[in-house]
C-alpha positions in Angstrom: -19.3 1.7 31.6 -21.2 3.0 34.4 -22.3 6.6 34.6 -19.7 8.3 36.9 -16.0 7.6 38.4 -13.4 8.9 40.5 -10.3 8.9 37.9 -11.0 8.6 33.7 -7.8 7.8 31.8 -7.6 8.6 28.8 -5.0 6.3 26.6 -3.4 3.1 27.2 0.2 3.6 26.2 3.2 2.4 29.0 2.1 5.6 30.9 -1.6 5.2 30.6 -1.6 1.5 31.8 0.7 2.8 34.6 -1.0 5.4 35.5 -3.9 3.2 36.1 -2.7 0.9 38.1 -0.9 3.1 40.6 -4.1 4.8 41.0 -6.4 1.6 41.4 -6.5 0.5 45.1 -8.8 1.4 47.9 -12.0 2.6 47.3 -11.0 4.6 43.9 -13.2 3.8 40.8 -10.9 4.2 37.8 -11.8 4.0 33.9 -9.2 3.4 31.6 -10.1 4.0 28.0 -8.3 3.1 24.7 -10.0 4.5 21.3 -8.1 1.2 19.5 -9.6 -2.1 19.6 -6.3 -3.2 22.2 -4.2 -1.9 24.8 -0.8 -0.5 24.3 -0.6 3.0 22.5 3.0 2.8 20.2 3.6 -0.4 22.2 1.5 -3.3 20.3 1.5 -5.7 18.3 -0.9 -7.4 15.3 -1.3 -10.6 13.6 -1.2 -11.8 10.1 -2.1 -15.3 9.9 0.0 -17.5 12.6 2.3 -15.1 12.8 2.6 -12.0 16.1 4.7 -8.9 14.9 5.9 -6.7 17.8 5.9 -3.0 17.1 7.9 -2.0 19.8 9.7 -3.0 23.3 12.4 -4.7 21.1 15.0 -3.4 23.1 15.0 -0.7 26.3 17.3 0.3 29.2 18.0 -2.0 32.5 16.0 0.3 34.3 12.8 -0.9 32.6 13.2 -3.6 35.3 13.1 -1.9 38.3 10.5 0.6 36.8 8.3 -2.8 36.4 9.3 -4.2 40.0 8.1 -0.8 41.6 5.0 -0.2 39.6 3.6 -3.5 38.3 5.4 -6.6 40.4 7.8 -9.0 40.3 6.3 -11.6 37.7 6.7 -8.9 35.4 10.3 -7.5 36.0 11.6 -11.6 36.1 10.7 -11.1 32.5 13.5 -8.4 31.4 16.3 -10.5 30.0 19.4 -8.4 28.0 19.7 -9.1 24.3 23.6 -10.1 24.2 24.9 -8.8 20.5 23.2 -5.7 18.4 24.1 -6.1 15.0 24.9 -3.4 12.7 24.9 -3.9 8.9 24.6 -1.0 6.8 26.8 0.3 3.5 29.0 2.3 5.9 30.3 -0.6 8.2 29.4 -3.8 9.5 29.5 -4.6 13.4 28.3 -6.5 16.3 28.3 -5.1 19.7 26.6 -5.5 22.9 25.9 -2.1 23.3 27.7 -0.7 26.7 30.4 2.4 27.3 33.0 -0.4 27.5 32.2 -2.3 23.6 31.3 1.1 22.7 34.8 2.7 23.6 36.8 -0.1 22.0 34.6 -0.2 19.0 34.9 3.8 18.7 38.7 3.7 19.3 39.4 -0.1 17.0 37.1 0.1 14.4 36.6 4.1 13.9 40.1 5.2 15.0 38.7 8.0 17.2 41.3 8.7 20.0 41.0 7.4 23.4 40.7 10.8 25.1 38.0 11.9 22.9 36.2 9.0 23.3 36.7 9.4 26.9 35.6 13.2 26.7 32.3 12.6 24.4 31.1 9.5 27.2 32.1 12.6 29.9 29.4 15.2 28.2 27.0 12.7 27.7 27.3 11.8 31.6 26.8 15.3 32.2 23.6 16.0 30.9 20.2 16.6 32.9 16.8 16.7 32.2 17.3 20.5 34.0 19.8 22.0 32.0 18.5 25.0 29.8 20.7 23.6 26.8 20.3 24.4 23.0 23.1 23.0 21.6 21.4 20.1 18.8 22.6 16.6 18.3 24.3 17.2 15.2 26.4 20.4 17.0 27.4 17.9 19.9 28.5 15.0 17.7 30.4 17.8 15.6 32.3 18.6 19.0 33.8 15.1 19.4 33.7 13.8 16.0 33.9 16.5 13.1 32.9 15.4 9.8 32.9 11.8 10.9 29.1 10.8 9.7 30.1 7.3 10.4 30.3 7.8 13.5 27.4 9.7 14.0 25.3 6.5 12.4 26.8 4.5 14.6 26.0 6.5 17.5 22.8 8.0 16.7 21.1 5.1 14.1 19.8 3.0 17.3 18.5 6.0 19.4 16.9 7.0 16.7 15.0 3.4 15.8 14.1 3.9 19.9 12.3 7.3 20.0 12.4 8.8 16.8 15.3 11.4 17.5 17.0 13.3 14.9 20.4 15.1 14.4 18.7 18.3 14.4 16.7 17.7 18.4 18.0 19.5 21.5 21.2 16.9 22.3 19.9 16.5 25.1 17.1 14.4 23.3 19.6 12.0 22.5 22.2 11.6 25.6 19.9 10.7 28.4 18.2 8.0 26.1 21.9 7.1 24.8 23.8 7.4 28.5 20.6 5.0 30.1 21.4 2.2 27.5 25.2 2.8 28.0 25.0 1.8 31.9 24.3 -2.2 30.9 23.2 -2.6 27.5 19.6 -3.4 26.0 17.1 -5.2 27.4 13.7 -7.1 26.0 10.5 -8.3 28.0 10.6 -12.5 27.2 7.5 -13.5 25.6 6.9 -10.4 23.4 4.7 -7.3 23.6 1.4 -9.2 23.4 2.6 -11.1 26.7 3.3 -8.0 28.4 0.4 -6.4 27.3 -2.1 -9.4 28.2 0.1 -9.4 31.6 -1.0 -6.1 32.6 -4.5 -6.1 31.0 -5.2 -8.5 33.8 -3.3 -6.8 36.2 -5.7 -3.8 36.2 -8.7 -5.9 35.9 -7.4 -7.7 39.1 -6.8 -4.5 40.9 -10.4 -3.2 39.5 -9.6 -1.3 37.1 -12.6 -0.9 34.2 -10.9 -1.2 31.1 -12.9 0.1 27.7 -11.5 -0.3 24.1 -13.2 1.0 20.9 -14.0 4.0 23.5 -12.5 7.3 21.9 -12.5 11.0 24.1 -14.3 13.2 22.7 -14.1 16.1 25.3 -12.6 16.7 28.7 -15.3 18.9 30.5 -14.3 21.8 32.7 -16.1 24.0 35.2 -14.8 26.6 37.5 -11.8 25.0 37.4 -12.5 21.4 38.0 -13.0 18.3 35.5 -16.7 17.5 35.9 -16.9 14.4 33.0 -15.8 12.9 30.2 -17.5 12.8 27.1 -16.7 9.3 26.0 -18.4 8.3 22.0 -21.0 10.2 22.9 -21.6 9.5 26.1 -21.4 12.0 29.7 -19.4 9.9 32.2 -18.6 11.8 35.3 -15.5 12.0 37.0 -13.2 13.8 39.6 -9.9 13.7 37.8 -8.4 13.1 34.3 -4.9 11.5 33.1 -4.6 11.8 29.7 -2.0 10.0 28.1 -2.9 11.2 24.9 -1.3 13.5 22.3 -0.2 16.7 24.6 -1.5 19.5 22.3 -5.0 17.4 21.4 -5.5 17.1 25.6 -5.5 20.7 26.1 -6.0 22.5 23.1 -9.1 20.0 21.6 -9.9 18.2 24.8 -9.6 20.4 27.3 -9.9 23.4 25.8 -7.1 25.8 26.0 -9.0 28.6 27.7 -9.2 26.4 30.6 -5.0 27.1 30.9 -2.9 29.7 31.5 -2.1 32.1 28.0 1.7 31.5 28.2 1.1 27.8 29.0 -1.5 27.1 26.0 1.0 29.1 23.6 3.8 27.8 24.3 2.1 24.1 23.8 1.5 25.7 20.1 5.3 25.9 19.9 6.0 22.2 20.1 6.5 19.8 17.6 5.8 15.9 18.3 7.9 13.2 17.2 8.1 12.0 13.8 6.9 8.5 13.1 8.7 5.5 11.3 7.9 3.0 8.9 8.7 -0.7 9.5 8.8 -3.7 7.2 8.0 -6.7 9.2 8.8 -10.6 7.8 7.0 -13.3 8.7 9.5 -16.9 8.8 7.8 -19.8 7.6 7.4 -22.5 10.4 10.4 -25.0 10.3 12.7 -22.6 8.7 16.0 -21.7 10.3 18.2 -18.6 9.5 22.2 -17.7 10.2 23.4 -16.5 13.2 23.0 -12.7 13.0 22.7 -11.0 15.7 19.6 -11.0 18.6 18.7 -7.5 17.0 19.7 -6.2 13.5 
């Protein structure tokens, strides 16, 4: 690392990485560092033995791909390839669908029995929703609109979004239908070649572009005067800078980073308000080289 740059970022999650590689360009000298030992935030990977696990990217919207097109190239939206049959297998009911408003409709209507004009009216409210809308009606009050008492139903709806980003019944609704309505448009999509790929891909992406990329490099404070970010205090270590993206945790950026007397009162408490996401627990199995299993599904 050298002693001073235009832009730190701190964090290498989707939006760190992204961040950096919009900025990188021109005579800009841009840091990007990761307190892990390998780039990715929630979206990695790790090895036992021969075997790569991916711990996310399984499956995303269509508009991952033009997201990638517009901000990292077209080698790496050529990669986005749909996963043709979700499979769902649990005590309630058992299913395969490919995860659109139309096999959606007909599986809500054939296999649930829910009427065609309430299916029509739930896929109208979800349409509605915006990011904007002052809304405080929860997840669990919006399925209990369409489908009262119907819990099947609301696994079948909700089980997926919440394997994506960790949603629950009891989040603003809004939470869920944006996430929900995006996969609706054309299904579910995967990057070919796996996390690792990806991540490799746009490791030397930066790099190409100049980027300076530091693992094993953890943020210990965001330094502040008179308004203005003067450095970084990376393990230790002063590194100036201009600017600072943090794609860290929100409340650790300003309240332990930053310092929230550096932000407006209302701004700071209200930050003391929110609540992050809750995490997941995954059991991952390795298949033994050679060995073949049934048909069931692209993802289960």
């Amino acid at each position: 690392m050298r002693d001073n740059y235009d832009i730190i970022v701190i964090g290498s999650g989707l939006g760190g990485l992204t961040a950096a590689r919009r900025l990188a360009g021109g005579d800009r000298r841009i840091l990007l560092i990761e307190q892990h030992s390998q780039l990715g935030g929630l979206a990695t990977y790790f090895k036992r033995r021969e075997h790569i696990f991916d711990v996310a990217l399984h499956g995303f919207p269509v508009g991952m791909r033009k997201s990638l097109r517009k901000y990292w190239g077209k080698e790496f939206a050529e990669r986005i390839v749909q996963v043709r049959s979700i499979r769902f297998d649990n005590p309630q009911y058992t299913l395969e669908s490919t995860f659109d408003t139309r096999d959606f409709s007909a599986k809500l209507e054939g296999h649930f029995g829910i009427a065609r004009e309430t299916v029509a009216a739930f896929f109208d409210g979800i349409a509605k929703m915006n990011y904007y809308d002052e809304q405080t009606e929860t997840t669990r009050e919006f399925f209990n609109r369409f489908f009262p008492g119907r819990t099947d139903v609301w696994r079948f709806l909700m089980e997926p979004i919440t394997y994506a980003n960790g949603s629950t019944l009891d989040e603003p609704a809004i939470s869920y239908g944006i996430v929900f309505g995006n996969f609706m448009s054309e299904g579910v999509y995967t990057f070919q070649g796996g996390t690792d790929c990806m991540i490799d891909m746009m490791s030397a992406s930066l790099r190409e572009h100049g980027v300076e990329v530091e693992t094993n490099a953890a943020a210990d404070k965001i330094c502040i005067e008179d308004g203005k970010v003067r450095e970084v205090r990376v393990n230790g270590r002063e590194i100036a800078c201009k600017a600072v993206v943090s794609n860290g945790s929100l409340p650790r950026t300003v309240l332990e980073w930053a310092g929230e007397e550096n932000f407006r009162p209302e701004f700071a408490e209200g930050l003391k308000n929110v609540t992050l996401s809750t995490s997941s627990c995954q059991v991952y199995i390795g298949i033994k080289d050679g060995e073949k299993l049934p048909y069931i599904g692209d993802l289960l």
